[in-house]
N, C-alpha and C positions, 0 to 999 in steps of 0.2 A: 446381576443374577438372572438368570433365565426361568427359575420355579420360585413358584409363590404358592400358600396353602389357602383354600377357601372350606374352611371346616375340616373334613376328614380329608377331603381331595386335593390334590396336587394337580395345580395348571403348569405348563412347561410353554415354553418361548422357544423356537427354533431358531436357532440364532444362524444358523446355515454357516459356522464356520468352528474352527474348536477354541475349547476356552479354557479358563486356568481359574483357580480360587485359590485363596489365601490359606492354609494351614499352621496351625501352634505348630512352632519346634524345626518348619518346614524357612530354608534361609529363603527359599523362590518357592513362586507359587506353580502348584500343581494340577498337573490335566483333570479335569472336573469328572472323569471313571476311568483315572487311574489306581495301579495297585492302593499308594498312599490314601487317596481318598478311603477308596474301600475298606480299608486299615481303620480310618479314624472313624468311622459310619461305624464299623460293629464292635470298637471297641466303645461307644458308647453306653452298649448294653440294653440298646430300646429306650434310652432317655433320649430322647432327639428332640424335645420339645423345651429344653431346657435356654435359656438365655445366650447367644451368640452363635446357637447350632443352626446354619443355613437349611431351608429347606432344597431338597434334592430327593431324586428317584430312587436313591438307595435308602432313603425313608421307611418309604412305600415297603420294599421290596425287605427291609428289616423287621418291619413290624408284621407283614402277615409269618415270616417263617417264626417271628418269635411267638406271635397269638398261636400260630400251629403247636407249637412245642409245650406253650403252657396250659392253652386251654382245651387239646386233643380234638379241635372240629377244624375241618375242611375251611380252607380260606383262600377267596378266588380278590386275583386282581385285572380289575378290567380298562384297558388302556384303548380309550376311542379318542377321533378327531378327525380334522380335513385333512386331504390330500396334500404331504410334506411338511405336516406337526409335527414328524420326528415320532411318530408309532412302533416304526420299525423298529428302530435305534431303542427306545425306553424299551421294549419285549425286550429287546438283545440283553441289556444292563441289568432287567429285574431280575431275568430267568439265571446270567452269570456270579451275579450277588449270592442268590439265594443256594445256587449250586456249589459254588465256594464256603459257603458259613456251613451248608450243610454236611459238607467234607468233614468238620471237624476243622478248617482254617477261618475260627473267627475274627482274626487280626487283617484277616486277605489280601496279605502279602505275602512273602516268602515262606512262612510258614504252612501256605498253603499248598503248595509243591512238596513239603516233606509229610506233611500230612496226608496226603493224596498217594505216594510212593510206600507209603508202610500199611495201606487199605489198596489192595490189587480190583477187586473188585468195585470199589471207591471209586478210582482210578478212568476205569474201563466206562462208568458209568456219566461218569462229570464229559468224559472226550465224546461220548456216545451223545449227549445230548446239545452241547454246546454247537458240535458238529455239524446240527441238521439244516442250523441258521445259513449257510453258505449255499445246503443244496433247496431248501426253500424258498432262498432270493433268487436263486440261480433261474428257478424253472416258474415261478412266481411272480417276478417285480418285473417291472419295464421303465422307458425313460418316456414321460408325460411330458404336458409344457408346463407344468408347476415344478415337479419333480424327475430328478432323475432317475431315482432307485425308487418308483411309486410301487409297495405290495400290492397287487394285484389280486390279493387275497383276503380271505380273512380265517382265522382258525381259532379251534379250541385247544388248549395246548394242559392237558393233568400235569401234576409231577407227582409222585405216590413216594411216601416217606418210611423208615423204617418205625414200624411203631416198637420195638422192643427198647425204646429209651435214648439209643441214639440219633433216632432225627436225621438219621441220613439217607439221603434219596436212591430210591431202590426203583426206581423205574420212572418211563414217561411214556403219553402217548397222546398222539391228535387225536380227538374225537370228532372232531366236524373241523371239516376243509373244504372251502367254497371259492373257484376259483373264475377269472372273470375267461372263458374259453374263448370268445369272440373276439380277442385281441388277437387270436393265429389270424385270422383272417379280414380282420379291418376294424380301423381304428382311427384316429383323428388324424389329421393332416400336421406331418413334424414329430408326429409321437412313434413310438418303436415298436414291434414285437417283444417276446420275454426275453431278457439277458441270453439264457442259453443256449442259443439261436449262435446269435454274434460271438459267445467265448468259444464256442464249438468249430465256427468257420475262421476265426482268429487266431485259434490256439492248435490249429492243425494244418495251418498254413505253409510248415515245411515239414509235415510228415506227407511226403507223396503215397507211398504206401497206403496208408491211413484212407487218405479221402478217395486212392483209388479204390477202394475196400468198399470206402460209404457212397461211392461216386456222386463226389463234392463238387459241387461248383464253388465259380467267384461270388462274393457275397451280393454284388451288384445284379446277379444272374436271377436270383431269386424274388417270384413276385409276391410272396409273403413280408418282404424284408424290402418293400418298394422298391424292388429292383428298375430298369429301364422298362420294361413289359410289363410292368405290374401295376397296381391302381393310387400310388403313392409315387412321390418325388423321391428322384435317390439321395439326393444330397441330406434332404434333412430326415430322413428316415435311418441310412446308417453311418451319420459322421463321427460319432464321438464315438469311435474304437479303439481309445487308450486304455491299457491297461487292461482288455478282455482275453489276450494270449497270456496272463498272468493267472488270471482269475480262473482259466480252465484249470490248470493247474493244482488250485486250491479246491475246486469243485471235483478232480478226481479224487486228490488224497480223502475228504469229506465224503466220497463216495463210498473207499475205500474201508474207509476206518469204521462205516455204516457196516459192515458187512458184505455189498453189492459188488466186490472187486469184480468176480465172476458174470458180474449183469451189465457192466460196463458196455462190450461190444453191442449188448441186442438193444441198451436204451440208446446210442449213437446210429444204430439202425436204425431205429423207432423217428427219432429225430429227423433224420436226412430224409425219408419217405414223406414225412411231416410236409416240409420243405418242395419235394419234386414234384404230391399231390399239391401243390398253388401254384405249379407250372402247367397243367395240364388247363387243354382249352378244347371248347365244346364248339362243332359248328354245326347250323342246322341244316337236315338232307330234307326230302323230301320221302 
C-alpha cells in the first residue's frame, strides 16, 4: 500500500507507477481510483476506520463531504509535499470523489452517469469543474529533474454546495493562484518550460494555416524552449514530445467546454508572442 494514516492525516507514497488492490466480490484486483474502488469507499457510509478498510485518499476526500453534509460548516482539505509526492494526482482524486458522491452517485460507478443525466444542471457543473484540471496543468506544470508533470503552482480551489439539503455542488472557484512566472524565461539546466508551449507547437504541426496565422516556428527555433540560440541545451530541454499533439487536443475540448471556445484564437496569439518576445536580442549602440 502506498497510504498509511498518522492520526487524522493521510501520508501517501508515490510509487511512480499505477497499482491495483484487492476488493470483496472483485475476482482481480482493481486500479487503486478506479470506478470500483470509488464504489466501495462510499458505499461505506464514512465507516472507513473499520477493521480491513485500507487506508486511501478517498478517505480524506469521504469524510470531509460527509462532515460537510452533517455538520453544515465549511471543511477544507490541504494536500502539501515535495516536488513529485503525487499533489497533483491526490487534488485530481479528492476534488473527482467528492464531485461524483455530490451528484447524487454515492456508489461511483455507473450509477453515477445516470444520475448526473437526469440533473442537467448536475451535469454541466461536475464537466465544468473536473475540466479545469487539463487547462491548469496545461499552462501550469513543467517537466523538472524530479518530476515530469511538476505544478508549478499552487492554488486555493472553494467548491460551494447546495445548502437546500441536497448537498450538491453548485459552484467553484480559485481564490488564490500563485504561479512560478520565471520559468518563461529560465530555469534549471534539463528542465522545460510550461507544457503548453510544446502541446501547442506539437499539436499544430500539420495545420499549416494555423501556425501561418500564429507565425510558428520549429520548436528547436525558440529561445524560450532552449532552442539552438537560446540560453539552454536543445536536447534536453525539448525531448520528451510524446504524446503532447494528443494532449492539445484534450486542452482544446477543456477549453471549450470552459466556455472559452471563442478565446481560443487570441490565447494562441498570446502564446506565440510569448514565445517570438525570447527571440528578440538587444545590441549596444553607442
Amino acid at each position: 500500500t502506498i497510504y498509511s494514516y498518522i492520526g487524522n492525516m493521510l501520508i501517501a507514497v508515490n510509487p511512480y507507477k499505477p497499482l491495483t488492490m484487492p476488493l470483496a466480490g472483485n475476482a482481480h484486483p482493481c486500479f487503486i481510483y478506479g470506478r470500483e474502488v470509488r464504489a466501495y469507499y462510499a458505499s461505506l457510509r464514512g465507516d472507513t476506520r473499520q477493521p480491513g478498510v485500507r487506508a486511501h485518499v478517498f478517505v480524506v476526500a469521504d469524510n470531509a463531504f460527509r462532515n460537510l453534509a452533517a455538520e453544515r460548516k465549511p471543511q477544507a482539505v490541504v494536500i502539501s509535499g515535495e516536488s513529485g509526492a503525487g499533489k497533483t494526482k491526490s487534488a485530481r482524486e479528492v476534488l473527482r470523489y467528492i464531485v461524483q458522491v455530490s451528484a447524487g452517485a454515492l456508489d461511483g460507478g455507473e450509477a453515477a452517469d445516470a444520475a448526473l443525466k437526469t440533473n442537467g444542471f448536475a451535469e454541466q457543473m461536475v464537466k465544468k469543474i473536473t475540466q479545469n484540471n487539463p487547462i491548469l496543468e496545461a499552462f501550469g506544470n513543467a517537466k523538472t529533474l524530479r518530476n515530469d508533470n511538476s505544478s508549478r503552482f499552487g492554488k486555493y480551489l472553494e467548491l460551494w454546495f447546495d445548502s437546500g439539503g441536497g448537498n450538491a455542488v453548485a459552484g467553484a472557484q480559485i481564490r488564490t493562484y500563485l504561479l512560478e512566472k520565471s520559468r518563461i524565461t529560465a530555469r534549471n539546466k534539463g528542465e522545460r518550460s510550461f507544457h503548453v508551449f510544446y502541446m501547442l507547437l506539437r499539436g499544430l504541426e500539420k495545420d499549416g494555416s494555423m501556425r501561418e496565422l500564429l507565425r510558428l516556428k520549429p520548436l528547436k527555433d525558440y529561445a524560450y524552449l532552449g532552442g539552438a540560440e537560446g540560453t539552454f541545451e536543445a536536447e534536453s530541454a525539448y525531448e520528451d514530445g510524446k504524446g503532447e499533439a494528443e494532449q492539445w487536443g484534450t486542452l482544446k475540448a477543456a477549453l471549450e467546454e470552459m466556455g472559452m471556445g471563442e478565446d481560443i484564437l487570441s490565447i494562441l496569439r498570446v502564446l506565440s508572442l510569448v514565445l517570438l518576445l525570447g527571440n528578440i536580442q538587444f545590441e549596444e549602440t553607442e
